[in-house]
N, C-alpha and C positions, 0 to 999 in steps of 0.2 A: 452210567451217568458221566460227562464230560469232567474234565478238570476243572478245577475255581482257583484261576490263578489270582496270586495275589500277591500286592506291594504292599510291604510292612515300612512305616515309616517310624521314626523315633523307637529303635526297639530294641532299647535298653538289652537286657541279657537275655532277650526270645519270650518273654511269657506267653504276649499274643501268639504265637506262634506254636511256639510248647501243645496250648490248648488247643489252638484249631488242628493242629497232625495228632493230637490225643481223640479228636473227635469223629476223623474220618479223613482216610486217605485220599479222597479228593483234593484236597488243598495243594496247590503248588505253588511255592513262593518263586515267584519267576524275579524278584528284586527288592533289595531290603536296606537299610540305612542306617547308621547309629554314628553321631559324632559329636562329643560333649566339646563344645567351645571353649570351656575355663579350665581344662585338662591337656597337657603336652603327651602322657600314655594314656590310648584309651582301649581303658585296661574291660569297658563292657564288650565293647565291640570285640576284644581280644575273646571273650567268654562266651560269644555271641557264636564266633567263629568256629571256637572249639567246638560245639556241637552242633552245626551245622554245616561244616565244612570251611576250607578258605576257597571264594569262588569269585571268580568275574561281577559276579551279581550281587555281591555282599559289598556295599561300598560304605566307605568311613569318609566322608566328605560333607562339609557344608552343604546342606540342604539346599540354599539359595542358587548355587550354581549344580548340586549335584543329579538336580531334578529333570536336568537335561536328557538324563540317559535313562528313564523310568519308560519299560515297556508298556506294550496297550496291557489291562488287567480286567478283572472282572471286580475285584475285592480288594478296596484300600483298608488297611488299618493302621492304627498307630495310639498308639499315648503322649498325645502333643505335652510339650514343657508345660509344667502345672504350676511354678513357682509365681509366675504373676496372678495367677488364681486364687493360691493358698492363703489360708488365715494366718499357717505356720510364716510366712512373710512380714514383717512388718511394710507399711505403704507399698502393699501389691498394688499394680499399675494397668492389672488385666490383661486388656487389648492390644494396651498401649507402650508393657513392657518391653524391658529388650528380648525377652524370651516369648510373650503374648505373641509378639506380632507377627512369629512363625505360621500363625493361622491361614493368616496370607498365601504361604508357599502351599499350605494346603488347600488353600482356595484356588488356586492357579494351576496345581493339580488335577481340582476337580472339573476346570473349564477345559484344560486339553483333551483330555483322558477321558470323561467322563464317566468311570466304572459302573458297574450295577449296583453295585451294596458298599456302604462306606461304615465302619463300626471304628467306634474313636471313643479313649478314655480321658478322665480329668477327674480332676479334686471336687467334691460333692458343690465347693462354692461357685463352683463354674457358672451355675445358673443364676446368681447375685451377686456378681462380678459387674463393676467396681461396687465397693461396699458405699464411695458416696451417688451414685448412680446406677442401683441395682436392676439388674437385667441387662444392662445397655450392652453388654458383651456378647451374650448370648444373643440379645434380638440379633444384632450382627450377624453372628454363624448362621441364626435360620434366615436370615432374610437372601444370605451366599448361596445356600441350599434353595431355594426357593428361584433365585433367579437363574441359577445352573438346571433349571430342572428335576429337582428331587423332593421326597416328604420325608418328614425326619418324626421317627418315636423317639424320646429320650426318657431316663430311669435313673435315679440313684438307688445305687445296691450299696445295703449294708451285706458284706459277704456273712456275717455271724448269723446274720436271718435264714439265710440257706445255709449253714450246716457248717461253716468254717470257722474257724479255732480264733479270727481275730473281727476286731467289729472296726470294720475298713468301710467308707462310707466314698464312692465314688461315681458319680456321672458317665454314662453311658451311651452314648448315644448311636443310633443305628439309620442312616438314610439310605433310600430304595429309589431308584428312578423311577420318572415316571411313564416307562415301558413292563416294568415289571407286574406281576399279579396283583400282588399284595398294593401296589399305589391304585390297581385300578380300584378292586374292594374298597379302600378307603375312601378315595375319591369319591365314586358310585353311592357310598354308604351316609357318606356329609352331604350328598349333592340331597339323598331324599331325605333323610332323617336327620340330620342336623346334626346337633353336639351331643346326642342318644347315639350316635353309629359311632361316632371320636369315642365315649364312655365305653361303650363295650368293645373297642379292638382295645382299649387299655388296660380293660380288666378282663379279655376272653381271648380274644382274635389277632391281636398284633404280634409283636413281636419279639417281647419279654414277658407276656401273663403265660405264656404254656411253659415254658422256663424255669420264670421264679412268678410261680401264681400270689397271687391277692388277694385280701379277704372282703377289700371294698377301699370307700373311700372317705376321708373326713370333707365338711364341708366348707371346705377351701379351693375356691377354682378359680382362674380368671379364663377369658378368654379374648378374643378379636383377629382385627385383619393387618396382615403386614404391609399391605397395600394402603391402609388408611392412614400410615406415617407418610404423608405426602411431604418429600426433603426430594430436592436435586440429588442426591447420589447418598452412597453410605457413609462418606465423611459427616454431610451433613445433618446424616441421623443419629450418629455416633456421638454429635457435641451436642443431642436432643430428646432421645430418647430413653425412656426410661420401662421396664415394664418389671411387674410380679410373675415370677414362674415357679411351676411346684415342683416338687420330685417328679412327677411323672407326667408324663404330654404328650401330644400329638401336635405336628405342622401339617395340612396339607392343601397344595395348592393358594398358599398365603394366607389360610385360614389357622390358627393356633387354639388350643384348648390345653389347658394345664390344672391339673388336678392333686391334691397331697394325699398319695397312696396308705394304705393299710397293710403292711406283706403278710402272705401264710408265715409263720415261725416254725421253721425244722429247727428239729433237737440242735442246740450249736454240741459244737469239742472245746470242751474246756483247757484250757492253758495249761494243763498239765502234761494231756495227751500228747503234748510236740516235745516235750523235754526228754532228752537223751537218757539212756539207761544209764550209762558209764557215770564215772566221775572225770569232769570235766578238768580239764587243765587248770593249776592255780590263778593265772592270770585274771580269770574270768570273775572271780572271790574279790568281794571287794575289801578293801583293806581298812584298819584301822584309821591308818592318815586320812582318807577321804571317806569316812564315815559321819563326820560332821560338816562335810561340805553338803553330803549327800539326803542329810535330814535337811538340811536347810533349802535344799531348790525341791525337797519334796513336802516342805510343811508350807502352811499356810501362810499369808504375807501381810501386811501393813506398814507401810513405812516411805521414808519421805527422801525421794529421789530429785536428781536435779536433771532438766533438758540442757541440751549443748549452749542453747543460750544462756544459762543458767537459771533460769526460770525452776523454780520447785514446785514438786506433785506430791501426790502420793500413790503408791502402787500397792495392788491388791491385787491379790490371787487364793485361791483354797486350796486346803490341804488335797495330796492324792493319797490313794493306796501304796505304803510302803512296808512291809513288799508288797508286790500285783497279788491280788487271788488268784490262785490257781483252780478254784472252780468253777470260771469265768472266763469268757472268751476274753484275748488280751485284747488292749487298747491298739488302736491306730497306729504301726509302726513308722518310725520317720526316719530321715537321711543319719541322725543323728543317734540310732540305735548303737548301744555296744559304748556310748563315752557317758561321763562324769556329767550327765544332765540329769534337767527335768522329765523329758520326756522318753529316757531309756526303761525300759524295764527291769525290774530286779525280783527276782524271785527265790523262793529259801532251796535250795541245792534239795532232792529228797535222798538223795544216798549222805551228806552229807549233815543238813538240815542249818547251814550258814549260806547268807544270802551273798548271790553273783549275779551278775548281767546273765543276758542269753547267749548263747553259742550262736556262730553263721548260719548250722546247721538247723538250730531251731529256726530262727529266722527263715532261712529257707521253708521249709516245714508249716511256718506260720501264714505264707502265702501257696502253698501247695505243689514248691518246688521240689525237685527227687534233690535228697540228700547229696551234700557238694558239688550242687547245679553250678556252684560259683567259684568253687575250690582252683586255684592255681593263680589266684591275683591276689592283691593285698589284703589283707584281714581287715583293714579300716572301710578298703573298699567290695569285700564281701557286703558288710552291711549298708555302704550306699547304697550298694545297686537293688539289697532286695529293702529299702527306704524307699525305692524309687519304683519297684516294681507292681505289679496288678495279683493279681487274686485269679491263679492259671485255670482251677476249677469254676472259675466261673465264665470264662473264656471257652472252657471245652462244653457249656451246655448251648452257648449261645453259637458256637460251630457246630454244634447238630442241628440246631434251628434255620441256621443259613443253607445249610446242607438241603433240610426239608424244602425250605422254600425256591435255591436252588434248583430241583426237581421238579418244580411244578413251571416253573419260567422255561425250562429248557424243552418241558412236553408240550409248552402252548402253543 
């Protein structure tokens, strides 16, 4: 089988990558990228380095200009900036953000270049993004895929559903041109059967149900043409459009189907399983002082706050688990792991049985990085990077899948 070169875009400390050379040597990153804008040391890319080597081809540049020097490839991937997506943002801007409208560069990518297979991650809201014009972001990316030439399946994987220690909920999407096998099947299969040949490549035949299978589907679908948003260009569908998308779907040929999955559920690992034998360092032990800071952003809330104009509200929130269960896959890890928040985890020590945050290490662990994947940068920025990172095992099933299909395109 030939090589599947590929350009890795936005990538953070290697996960995509981790997974795809975890799934088959075929992979060859012929040019990769990583450059945090709001950082003077960029200490991923530093990480990035360290286990892939320092090479000509590993560049830390602004995308905007850096995109100049990207070989021909076969396989884009990347985990575009998800911060204008997230809920974790207050007045996320999507599309529109300063970090959204990197989309772009990857659309501009897609028109030079053209690759075979494009697999790209985001935050599960990616697909009702902006929250007051839900879908309108997305219709966007598939309407770019669509006019470049490609069909796009996309999925939100909870990783705890497949077998992973955290219940990490992210947007996946995978498009194929339309030379390849797998667009003609699809094509051919809508062209006689309709939205019955869309249903079953999304629960049999595509290109995440052999993966992470499905048990069916609830009934919630929408569906239509992207072609029937008749606007002069995608500015003007962008200030118009609006549409409903489910977790899981199909585009092809301007045609859309989107459906709310049912996933098979493999045994998760519970939150225990990733904590370190040893006794961890004191640091980690939360202390007396900030033990009633720490009931207070974990209990529940009511109470009357003012906005900048001075305007009063009131805010509400519910209580969480303090500590986490440990016989439960952890919550959604964020940038924010390892400090004095809400949304840190704290768990009771079991060699000790007094509660501390997580180690790097577990972190690591919690996304399915080999222990001190991130060791030799700073400890605040151990847990950005794996805040910011993907779920590697799930990366390495969907790089044997590319692989399969890979093999059939190169025999045809």
């Amino acid at each position: 089988m030939e090589q599947i070169r590929v350009v890795e875009l936005f990538a953070g400390v290697g996960g995509f990558r981790l997974g795809l050379e975890q799934a088959s040597a075929n992979f060859q990153t012929v040019w990769a990228n990583q450059w945090e804008p709001s950082m003077q040391a960029q200490f991923a890319f530093d990480c990035y380095e360290r286990h892939f080597g320092h090479r000509p081809e590993h560049v830390c540049q602004n995308i905007v200009t850096a995109k100049e020097g990207i070989p021909p490839h076969d396989l884009l991937i990347g985990g575009f900036p998800c911060q204008d997506y997230s809920i974790a943002k207050k007045d996320a801007r999507g599309i529109e953000g300063k970090k959204g409208v990197l989309w772009w560069e990857i659309n501009t990518i897609l028109q030079t270049h053209r690759p075979r297979y494009v697999l790209l991650e985001n935050v599960d809201r990616l697909i009702k993004s902006p929250a007051w014009q839900k879908g309108r972001d997305f219709s966007i990316i598939l309407r770019c895929f669509y006019e470049a030439g490609y069909a796009v399946e996309w999925r939100v994987i909870n990783a705890a559903d497949y077998g992973e220690a955290q219940r990490r909920r992210r947007t996946f999407l995978f498009a194929f041109r339309n030379d390849t096998a797998l667009f003609r099947e699809a094509a051919e299969g809508i062209c006689v059967s309709g939205l019955k040949a869309a249903h079953r490549l999304l629960l049999q035949d595509g290109f995440f149900a052999p993966s992470f299978p499905l048990y069916g589907f609830e009934r919630k679908y929408s569906e239509g043409w992207l072609d029937e948003f008749q606007y002069l260009d995608l500015k003007d569908l962008s200030a118009k459009q609006s549409c409903h998308f489910y977790d899981s779907g199909l585009m092809v040929n301007g045609r859309y189907y989107s459906v709310e999955s049912i996933p098979v559920q493999f045994p998760y690992r519970p939150l225990c399983s990733i904590l370190e034998d040893c006794k961890p360092d004191k640091r980690y032990f939360l202390s007396a002082v900030d033990m009633e800071r720490w009931q207070y952003l974990k209990g529940a809330k009511h109470e009357l706050r003012h906005r900048k104009n001075g305007v009063p509200y009131f805010f509400s929130e519910g209580a969480m688990a303090f500590p986490d269960r440990l016989d439960l896959p952890s919550r959604t890890m964020l940038t924010s792991e390892g400090t004095v928040s809400r949304s840190s985890h704290v768990v009771v020590d079991p060699q000790t049985q007094r509660l501390r945050t997580l180690t790097p290490i577990e972190c690591e662990r919690l996304n399915g990085f080999p222990d001190n994947w991130t060791a030799g940068i700073p400890e605040r920025m151990r847990y950005f990077t794996m805040g910011n990172a993907l779920v590697v095992p799930l990366v390495k099933a969907m790089g044997r899948r590319i692989t399969a299909l890979a093999e059939i395109d190169q025999s045809s």
